[in-house]
N, C-alpha and C positions, 0 to 999 in steps of 0.2 A: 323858861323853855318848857315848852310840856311834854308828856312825854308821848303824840303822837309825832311832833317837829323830831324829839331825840328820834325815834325809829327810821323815822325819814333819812337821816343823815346817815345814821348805823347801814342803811339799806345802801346809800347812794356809796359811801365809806366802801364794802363788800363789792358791788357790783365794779365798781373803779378797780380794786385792787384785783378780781377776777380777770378782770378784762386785761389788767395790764401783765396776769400771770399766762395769758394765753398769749397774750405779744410773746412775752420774753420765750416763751416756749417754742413759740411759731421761727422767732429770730432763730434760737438755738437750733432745731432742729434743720432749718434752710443752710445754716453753717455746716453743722453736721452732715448735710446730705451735699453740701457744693465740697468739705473737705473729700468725703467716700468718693464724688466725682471725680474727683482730681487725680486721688490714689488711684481710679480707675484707668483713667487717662493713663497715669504715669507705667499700671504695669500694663497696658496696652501697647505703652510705646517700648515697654519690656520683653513683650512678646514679638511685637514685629521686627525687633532687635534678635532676639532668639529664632525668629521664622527665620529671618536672613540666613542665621548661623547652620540653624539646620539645613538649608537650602545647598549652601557651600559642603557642609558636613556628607551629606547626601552626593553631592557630586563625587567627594571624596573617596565615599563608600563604595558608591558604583563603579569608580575607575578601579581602584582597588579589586571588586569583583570581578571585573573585565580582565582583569591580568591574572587574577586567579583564576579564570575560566580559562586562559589563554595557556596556562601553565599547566593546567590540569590536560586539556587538551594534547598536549606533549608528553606528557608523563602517562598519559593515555596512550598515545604511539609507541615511544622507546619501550614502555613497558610490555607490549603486545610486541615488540622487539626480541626482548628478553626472552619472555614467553615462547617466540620463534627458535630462538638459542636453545631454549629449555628444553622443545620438545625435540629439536635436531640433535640433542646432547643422551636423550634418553633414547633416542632411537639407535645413535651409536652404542650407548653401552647394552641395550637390547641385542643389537647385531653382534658386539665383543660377547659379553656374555655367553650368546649359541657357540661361537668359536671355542671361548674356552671352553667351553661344555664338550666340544668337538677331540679339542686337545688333548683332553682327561680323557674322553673315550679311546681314541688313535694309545696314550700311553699307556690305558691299561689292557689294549691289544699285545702290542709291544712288549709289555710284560709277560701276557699271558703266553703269547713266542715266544720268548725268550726262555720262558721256563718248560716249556716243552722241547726246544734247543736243549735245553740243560739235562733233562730226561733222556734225550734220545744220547749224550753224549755219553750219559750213566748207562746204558744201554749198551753204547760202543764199549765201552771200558769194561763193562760185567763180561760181554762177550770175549773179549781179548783176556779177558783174567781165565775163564772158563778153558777157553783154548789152549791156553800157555799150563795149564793146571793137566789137561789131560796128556799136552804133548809131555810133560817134566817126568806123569806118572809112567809114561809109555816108555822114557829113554831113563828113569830107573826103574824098567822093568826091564832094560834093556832089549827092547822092542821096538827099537828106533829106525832098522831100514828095512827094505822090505826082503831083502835075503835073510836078514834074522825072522822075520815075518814068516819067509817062507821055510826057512832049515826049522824052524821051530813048530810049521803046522803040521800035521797028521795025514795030512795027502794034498795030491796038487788042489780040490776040489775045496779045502779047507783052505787054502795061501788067497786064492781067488777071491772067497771068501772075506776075507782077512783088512788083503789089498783095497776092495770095495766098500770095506766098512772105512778104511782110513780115508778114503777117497771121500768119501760120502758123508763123512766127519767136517771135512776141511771144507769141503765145498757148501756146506750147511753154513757154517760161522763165517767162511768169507760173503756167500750170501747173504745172511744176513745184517756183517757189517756194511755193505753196500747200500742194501737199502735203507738200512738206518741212517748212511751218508745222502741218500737222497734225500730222503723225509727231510734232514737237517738241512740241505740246500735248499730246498724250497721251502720249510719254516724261515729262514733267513731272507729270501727271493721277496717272503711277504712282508719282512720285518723290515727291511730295506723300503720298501714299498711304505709301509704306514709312515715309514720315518721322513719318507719324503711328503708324504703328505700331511704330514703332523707340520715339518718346513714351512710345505707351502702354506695351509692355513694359519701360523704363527705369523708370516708375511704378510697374509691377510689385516691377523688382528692387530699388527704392528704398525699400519696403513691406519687402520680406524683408529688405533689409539692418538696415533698422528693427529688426524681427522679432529676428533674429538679434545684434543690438547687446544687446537686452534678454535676449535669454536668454544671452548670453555673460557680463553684469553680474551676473544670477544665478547664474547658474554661479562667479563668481568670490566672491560672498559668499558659497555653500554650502559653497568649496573653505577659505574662510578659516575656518568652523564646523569642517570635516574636519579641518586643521589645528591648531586650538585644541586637539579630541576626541584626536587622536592625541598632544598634547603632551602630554595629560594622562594616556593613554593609556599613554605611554612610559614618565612619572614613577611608573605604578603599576608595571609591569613592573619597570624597573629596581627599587624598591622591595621587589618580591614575590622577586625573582631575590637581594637580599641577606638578605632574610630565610630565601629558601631555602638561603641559603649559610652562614646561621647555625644554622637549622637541622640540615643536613648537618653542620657543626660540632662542635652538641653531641652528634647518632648517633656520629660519630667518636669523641668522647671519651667515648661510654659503651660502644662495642668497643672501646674501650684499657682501661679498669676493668673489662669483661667479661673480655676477655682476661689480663691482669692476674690476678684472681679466679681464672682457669683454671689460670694456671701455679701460684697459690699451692694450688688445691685440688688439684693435681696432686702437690705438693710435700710436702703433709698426708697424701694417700693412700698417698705412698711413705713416709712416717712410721709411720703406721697400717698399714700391713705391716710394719714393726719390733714390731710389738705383741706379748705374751707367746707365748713357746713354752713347749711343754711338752705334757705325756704326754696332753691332750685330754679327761678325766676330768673328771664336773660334780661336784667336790670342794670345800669349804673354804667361806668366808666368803662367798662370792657366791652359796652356796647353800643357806641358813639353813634355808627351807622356812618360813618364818614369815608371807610373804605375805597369807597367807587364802587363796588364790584354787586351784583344782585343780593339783597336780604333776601330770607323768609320771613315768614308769621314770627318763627321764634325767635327772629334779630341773629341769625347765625349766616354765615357766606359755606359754599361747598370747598372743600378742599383743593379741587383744582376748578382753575379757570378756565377751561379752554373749549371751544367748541366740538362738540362729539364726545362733551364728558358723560360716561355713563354709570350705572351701576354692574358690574357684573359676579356681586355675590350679595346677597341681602342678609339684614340681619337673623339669628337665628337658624339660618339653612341652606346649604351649601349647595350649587347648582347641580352635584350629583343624588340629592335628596337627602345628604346625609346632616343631621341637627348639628349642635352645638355652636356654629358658629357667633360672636360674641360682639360682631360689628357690623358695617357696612365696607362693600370694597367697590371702588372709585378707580376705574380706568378711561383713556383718552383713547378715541379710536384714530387709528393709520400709528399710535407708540406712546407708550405710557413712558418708559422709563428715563430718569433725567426729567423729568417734569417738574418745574415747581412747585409745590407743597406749601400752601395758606395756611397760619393759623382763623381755624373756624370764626375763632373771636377775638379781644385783646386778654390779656393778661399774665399771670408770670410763667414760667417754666421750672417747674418744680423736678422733671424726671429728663434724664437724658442716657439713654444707655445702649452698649454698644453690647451685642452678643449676636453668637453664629445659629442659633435655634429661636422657636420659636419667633418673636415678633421680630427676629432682627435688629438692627437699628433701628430706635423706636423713640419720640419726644412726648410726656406728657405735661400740659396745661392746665391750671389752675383757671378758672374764670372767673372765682366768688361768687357767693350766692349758694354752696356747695357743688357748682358744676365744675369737671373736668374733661379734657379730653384727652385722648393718645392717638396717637397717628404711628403707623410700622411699616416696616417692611426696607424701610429709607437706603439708599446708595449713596448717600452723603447729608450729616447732619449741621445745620448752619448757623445754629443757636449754642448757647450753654445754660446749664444750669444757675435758675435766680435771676436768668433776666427775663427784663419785660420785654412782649413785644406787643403788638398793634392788630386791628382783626384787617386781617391782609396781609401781613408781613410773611414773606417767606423763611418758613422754617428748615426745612431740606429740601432734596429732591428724591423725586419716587424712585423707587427701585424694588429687589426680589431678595433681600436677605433675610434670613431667618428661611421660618416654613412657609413659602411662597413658590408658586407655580406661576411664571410670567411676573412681570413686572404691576404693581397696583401699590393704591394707599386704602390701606388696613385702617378703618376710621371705628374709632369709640368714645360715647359720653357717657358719662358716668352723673349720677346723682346721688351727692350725699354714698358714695362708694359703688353704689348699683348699678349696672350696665343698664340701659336703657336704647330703647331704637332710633337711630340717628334719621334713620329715613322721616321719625315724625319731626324731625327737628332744621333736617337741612333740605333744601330744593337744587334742583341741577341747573347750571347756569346758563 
């Protein structure tokens, strides 16, 4: 054997075992990306198991809230109840209060009579002590009638004299005890007077105390209703506050399964960019032409079938003038949505993922040769992951999920990973 035949083998040996390490790689990874499918699937159906819950959860919540609006509402009334109690309560003890106020003033009138009573009695009594002191000094002076008055003065001129000083003595002090009994009578007239009207206003304040006793009693039943309202009040709160916590709970565990979902579609789509390379050519098996339905130049069919299929977003540039856009989008005029959804060509289905942004529900296809496609925006997807289908087969139906305005199919091929413009590749049917 020589050794240009050995290199030959050596070569053919390597190029064999290359090509069978990109099968087993290619198998592996299609595994790997139909298991991350499945798990997708699975916390999908975990999620809309959790939406349920929340939904109910939610009802729950609300009734809850509505009874606690309903309670608060109430406890809003009795309370402004209360409140009414409160200020008719302080309005009594404002009105008692003046009263007493009234009553202290009246007693320390009262007093203030009374001790001028007591004055004027000392008064009376100095007087009568005075009087009784001069008549005693008179009759052991033995000067006590008025013939001793008069045998004892020095002429008739001096008895007369005498007589009118005695006179005028007595009538002095009984004068003035007189008056001093008036004064006292009518210090008394007035004391009499305040005492009744000290009475009568203590009747007053004994009416409002009344008054006031009863609406404090009410006040205190209404406070015990407010009490009950608020216990009951609390029990929903607390109540509505755990269910908002279970609530909150199962959101939580449907952004962990969302998320989850993300990393696994993340993980798929870097799979699905391992998809065939190759020279980019609509050649071979996936391009039978047997469809029925109009080819292009480039052996591709449009995504939908139907008459009045149009374009109404082109690659690149979005009708409002704004760039980026990274496909073509395909709508049917008089209603896109629910419309059947072709694959462009045959071959497998490498991508299938369901999410609420961007593309939506969205299928991507393998065609060999390095070309692929994805189709978005989908209201229901009809394929799964790893399988083949046919150029014509329907893969979903159109719709508006993800970031879509109106119903359309979001169309993209790709070359060898590249986006490319579908418009050179597909013709409207």
């Amino acid at each position: 054997m020589t050794k240009t035949s050995l290199k030959k083998i050596l070569s053919l040996l390597l190029v064999f075992t290359f090509l069978f390490s990109l099968s087993a790689q290619s198998v592996r990874a299609q595994e790997t990306a139909e298991s991350l499918q499945n798990k997708i699937e699975e916390n999908q159906k975990r999620i809309e198991k959790l939406r349920e819950q929340q939904a109910a959860q939610s009802e729950i919540v609300s009734a809850l809230k509505e009874q606690d609006n309903a309670y608060q509402e109430k406890l809003d009334a009795l309370n402004a109840e209360v409140d009414g109690y409160t200020e008719k309560i302080n309005s009594k003890s404002a009105e008692i209060d003046k009263l007493e106020s009234q009553i202290k003033e009246l007693e320390a009138q009262v007093k203030k009579i009374n001790g001028e009573i007591e004055e004027q009695n000392k008064q009376i009594d100095v007087t009568y002590d005075l009087l009784g002191e001069r008549l005693r000094a008179m009759y052991m002076a033995g000067q006590t009638t008025e013939i001793e008055v008069l045998l004892t003065a020095e002429d008739f001129s001096d008895f007369i004299n005498r007589t009118e000083l005695l006179r005028r003595v007595s009538k002095h002090d009984t004068d003035l005890v007189a008056e001093l009994k008036v004064k006292i009578e009518q210090l008394n007239a007035m004391a009499e007077e305040l005492e009744e009207k000290k009475v009568q206003i203590q009747e007053e304040k004994q009416t409002l105390d009344d008054e006031k006793y009863e609406l404090t009693v009410a006040r205190a039943e209404l406070q015990e209703k407010v009490d009950e309202v608020q216990k009951s009040a609390d029990a929903i709160e607390t109540q509505r506050k755990a269910n908002a916590k279970k609530l909150q709970d199962l959101v939580d565990m449907e952004d962990y399964y969302a998320e989850q979902n993300e990393q696994y579609a993340n993980t798929i789509d870097a799979l699905a960019r391992q998809a065939s390379q190759g020279s980019g050519e609509s050649s071979g098996e996936n391009f039978n032409n047997d469809s029925g339905f109009p080819i292009s130049g480039s052996g591709f069919i449009c995504p939908l079938q139907y008459p009045g299929t149009y374009v109404s977003a082109g690659y690149g540039t979005y009708p409002s003038g704004r760039t980026g856009h990274t496909g073509t989008d395909y709508c049917v005029s008089g209603g896109t949505y629910g419309k059947n959804v072709r694959a462009i060509a045959g071959g497998t289905v490498i991508l299938v993922k369901y999410q609420t942004t961007s593309y939506g529900y969205h299928v991507m296809i393998d065609h060999g040769n390095g070309i692929t496609s994805l189709y978005a925006h989908a209201s229901s997807i009809l394929v799964s992951q790893g399988q083949h289908v046919n150029q014509g087969d329907i893969i979903m139906l159109a719709g508006e999920t993800g970031n879509a305005y109106g119903a359309h199919v979001h169309l993209e091929i790709r070359i060898n990973g590249n986006r490319v413009n579908p418009g050179n590749y597909i013709s409207l049917p």
